[in-house]
N, C-alpha and C positions, 0 to 999 in steps of 0.2 A: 385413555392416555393423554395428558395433557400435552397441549399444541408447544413447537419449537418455535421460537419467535423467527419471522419473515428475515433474514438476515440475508440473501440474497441483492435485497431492493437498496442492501449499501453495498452491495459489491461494483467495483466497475465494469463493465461491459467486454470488454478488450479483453484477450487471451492473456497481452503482455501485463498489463495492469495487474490485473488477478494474481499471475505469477508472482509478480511484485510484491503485492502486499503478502503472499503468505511466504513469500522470503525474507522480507522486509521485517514484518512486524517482529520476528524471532530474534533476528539481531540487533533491532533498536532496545527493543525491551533484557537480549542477555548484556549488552554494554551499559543501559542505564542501573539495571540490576547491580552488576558488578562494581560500579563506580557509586552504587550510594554504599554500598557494605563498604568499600575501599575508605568513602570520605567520612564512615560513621567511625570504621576502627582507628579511622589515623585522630581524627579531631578526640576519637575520647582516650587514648592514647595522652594525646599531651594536655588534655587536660586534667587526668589522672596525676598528670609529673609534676607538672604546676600546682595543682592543688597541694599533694605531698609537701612541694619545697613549702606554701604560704603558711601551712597547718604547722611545719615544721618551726618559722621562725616565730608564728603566733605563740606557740608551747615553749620553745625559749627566752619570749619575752614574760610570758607569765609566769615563767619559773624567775627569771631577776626582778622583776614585783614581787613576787610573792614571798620569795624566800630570802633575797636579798635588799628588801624596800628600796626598790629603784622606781622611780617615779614613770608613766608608760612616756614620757619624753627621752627620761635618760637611758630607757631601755632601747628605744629608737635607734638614740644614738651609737650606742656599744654593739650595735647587729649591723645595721646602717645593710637589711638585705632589700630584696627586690620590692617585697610588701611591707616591711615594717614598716615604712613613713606611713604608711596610709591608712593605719592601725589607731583609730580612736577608743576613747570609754565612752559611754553610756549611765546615764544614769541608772542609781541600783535595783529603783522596783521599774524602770520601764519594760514594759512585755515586748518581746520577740512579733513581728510583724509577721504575716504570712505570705509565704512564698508566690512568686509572679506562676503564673498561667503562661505558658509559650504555646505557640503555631508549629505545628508538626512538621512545619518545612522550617523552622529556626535552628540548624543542625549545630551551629555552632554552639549556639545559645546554652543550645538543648544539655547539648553535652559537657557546657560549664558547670551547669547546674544540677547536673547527674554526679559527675565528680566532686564535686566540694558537699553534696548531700552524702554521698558515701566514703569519704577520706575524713569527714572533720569527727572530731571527738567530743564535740561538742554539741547542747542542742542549739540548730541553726538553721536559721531564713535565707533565701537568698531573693533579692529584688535585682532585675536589673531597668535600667531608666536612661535618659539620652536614646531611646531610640534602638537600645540596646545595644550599645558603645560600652555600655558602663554595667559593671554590675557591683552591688553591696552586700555586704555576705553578716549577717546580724547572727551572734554568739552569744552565748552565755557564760562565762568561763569562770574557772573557782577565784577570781577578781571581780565580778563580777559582769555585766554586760559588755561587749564588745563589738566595735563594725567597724570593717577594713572596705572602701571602696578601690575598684580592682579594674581598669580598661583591659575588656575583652580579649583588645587583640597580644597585649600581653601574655593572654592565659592559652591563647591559639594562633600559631603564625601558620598556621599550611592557608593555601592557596588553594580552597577546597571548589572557588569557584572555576578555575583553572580544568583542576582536574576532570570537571562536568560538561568543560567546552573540549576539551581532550578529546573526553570520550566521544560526544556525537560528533565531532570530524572524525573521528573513526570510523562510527558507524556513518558517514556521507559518504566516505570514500569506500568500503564494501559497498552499498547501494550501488554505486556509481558501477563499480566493478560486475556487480553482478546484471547490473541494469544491459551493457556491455554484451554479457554471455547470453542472457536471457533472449535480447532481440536476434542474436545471431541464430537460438534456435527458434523464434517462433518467424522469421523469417519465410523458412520452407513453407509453413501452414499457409502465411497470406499469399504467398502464390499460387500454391494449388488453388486455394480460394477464387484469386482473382483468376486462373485455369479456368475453372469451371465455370464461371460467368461466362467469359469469352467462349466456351464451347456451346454454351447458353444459345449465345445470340447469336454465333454465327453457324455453328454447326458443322464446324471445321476443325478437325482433330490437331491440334498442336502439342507435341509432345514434349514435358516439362523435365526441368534438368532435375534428377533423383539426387538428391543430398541432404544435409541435417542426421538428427539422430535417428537408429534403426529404424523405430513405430512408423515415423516420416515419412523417410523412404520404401517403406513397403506399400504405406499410403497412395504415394506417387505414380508408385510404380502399378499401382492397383486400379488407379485413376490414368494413366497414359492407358495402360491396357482396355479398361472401359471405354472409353471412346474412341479410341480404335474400331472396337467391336462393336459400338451404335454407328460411328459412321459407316462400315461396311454393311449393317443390317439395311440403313439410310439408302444406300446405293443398291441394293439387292431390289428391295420393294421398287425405290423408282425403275431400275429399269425392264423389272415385269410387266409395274403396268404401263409403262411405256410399248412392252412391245406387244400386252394384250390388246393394250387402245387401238393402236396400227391396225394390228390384224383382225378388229372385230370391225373395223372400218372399213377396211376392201370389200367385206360380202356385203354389207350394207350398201354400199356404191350400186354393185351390181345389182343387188335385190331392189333398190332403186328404179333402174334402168329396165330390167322385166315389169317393172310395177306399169314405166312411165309406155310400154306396148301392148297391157292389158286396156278391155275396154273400160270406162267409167262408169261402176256398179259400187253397191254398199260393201261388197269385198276389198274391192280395191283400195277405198277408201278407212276399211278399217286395221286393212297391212300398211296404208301410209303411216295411220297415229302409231302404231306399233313400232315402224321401223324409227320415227322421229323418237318416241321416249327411248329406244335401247342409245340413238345420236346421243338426244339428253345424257343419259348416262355414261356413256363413254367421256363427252365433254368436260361431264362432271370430273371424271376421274383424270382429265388431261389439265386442265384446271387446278386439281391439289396439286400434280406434280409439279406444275409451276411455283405454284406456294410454295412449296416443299424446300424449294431450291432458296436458298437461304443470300440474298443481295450482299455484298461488302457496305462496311455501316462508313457512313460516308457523315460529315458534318452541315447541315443545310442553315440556310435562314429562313426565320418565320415569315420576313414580307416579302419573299421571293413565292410562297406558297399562295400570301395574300394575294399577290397581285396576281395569280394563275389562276385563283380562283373567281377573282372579280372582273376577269377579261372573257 
């Protein structure tokens, strides 16, 4: 089974972060989504309409050329529409040019040149040039050759860049919104979190306020009870052997005090090592309970230690 790629090692760290992006990512990508389908069908929309009308007035001035010998000036004039001025001939045998290459982000462009390839009736190139301001639309028509040069925004007036900055303020403001809800619930979490440090190090049960959503609060309330229950385990242990240390230390005293009225022989001497290792060990055990007991954490300075240590 071929391996998943490591996609973790881009994830962020953070509970909140995480959330984010997989809430994030869905609605940046359904808003830019919607708003290119929005800006593809309105821009080829009008330039479907526009091509119509230029193809329209192109075919009525070749019908008064052709059928009426109107000169293509004087046909200009009797239409006087939106393209006709800008409707040239061409000489008779010059070849049709080949159509421009566009960048798949030129939507406007794109979409000029989609519509005037699919509205004209003729066969036809289309260049545009200036930067793509301009575009020329090269015919062939039973007059022969024809090029009509046509500024773009003529052929497209939406404000398609508009509608793209629309959208992602839209989609800032959900972010923003959801960013809002999200910390309110992962909230709960860092405090348990920073909870359980604090009972870490001091070993003193402080019971955290239950709130956020259900999982949360079960959590919580699953974590107050736990420590609860280690601190009372905590206090059980200490005070057994607290009060076994006590009580195995009185008879030692006294087995002490018979040792110290015996005479001094190899017996004597070897109930003293005896009685001193079970001391060892009781002390030992009086000793952790000290550890045990957990200091309040207090803030120090380092050359307060240095100079304690250098004196």
């Amino acid at each position: 089974m071929p391996k998943l790629p490591a996609f973790n090692k881009f994830m962020p760290n953070s509970l909140f972060w995480r959330a984010m992006m997989i809430l994030v990512t869905p609605i940046i990508c359904t808003q830019l989504l919607l708003a290119f389908i929005y800006i593809d069908g309105d821009l080829q929309r009008q330039a479907d309409n526009n091509a119509k009308f230029l193809f329209g007035e192109i075919q009525v001035m070749e019908q008064l050329v052709g059928q009426n010998s109107f000169a293509l000036s004087d046909a200009e004039a009797v239409i006087r529409g939106t393209y006709a001025n800008n409707i040239v001939a061409l000489e008779a045998d010059k070849d049709l040019p080949a159509s421009s290459d566009l960048f798949w982000f030129a939507f406007r462009n794109l979409a000029i040149k989609k519509a005037i390839l699919n509205n004209s009736p003729y066969p036809t190139s289309v260049l545009f040039d200036d930067h793509g301001e301009y575009v020329s639309i090269f015919m062939r028509t039973s007059q022969g050759p024809w090029a009509a040069r046509v500024e773009t925004k003529s052929m497209i007036t939406s404000k398609w860049h508009f509608i793209l900055v629309q959208s992602l303020i839209g989609a800032v403001i959900f972010v923003l919104l959801a960013g809002l809800f999200l910390n309110n619930q992962v909230r709960p979490i860092l405090r348990l979190a920073r909870g359980a440090e604090r009972f870490r190090r001091s070993g003193k049960p402080m019971a955290l306020r239950v709130r956020g959503a259900r999982e949360v609060r079960r959590a919580i309330s699953a974590f107050n009870s736990m420590q609860e229950g280690i601190a009372q385990s905590f206090e059980v242990r200490t005070a057994m052997l607290t009060s076994v240390s006590h009580d195995l230390r009185t008879p030692l005293t006294r087995m002490r005090l018979e040792l110290a009225m015996m005479p001094d022989n190899d017996a004597r001497k070897g109930l003293e090592r005896d009685i001193a290792e079970m001391e060892g060990t009781i002390m030992t055990y009086i000793q952790y309970i000290k550890d045990a007991r957990h200091e309040p954490i207090a803030n120090k300075k380092l050359s307060d230690f240095v100079k304690h240590a250098s004196a």
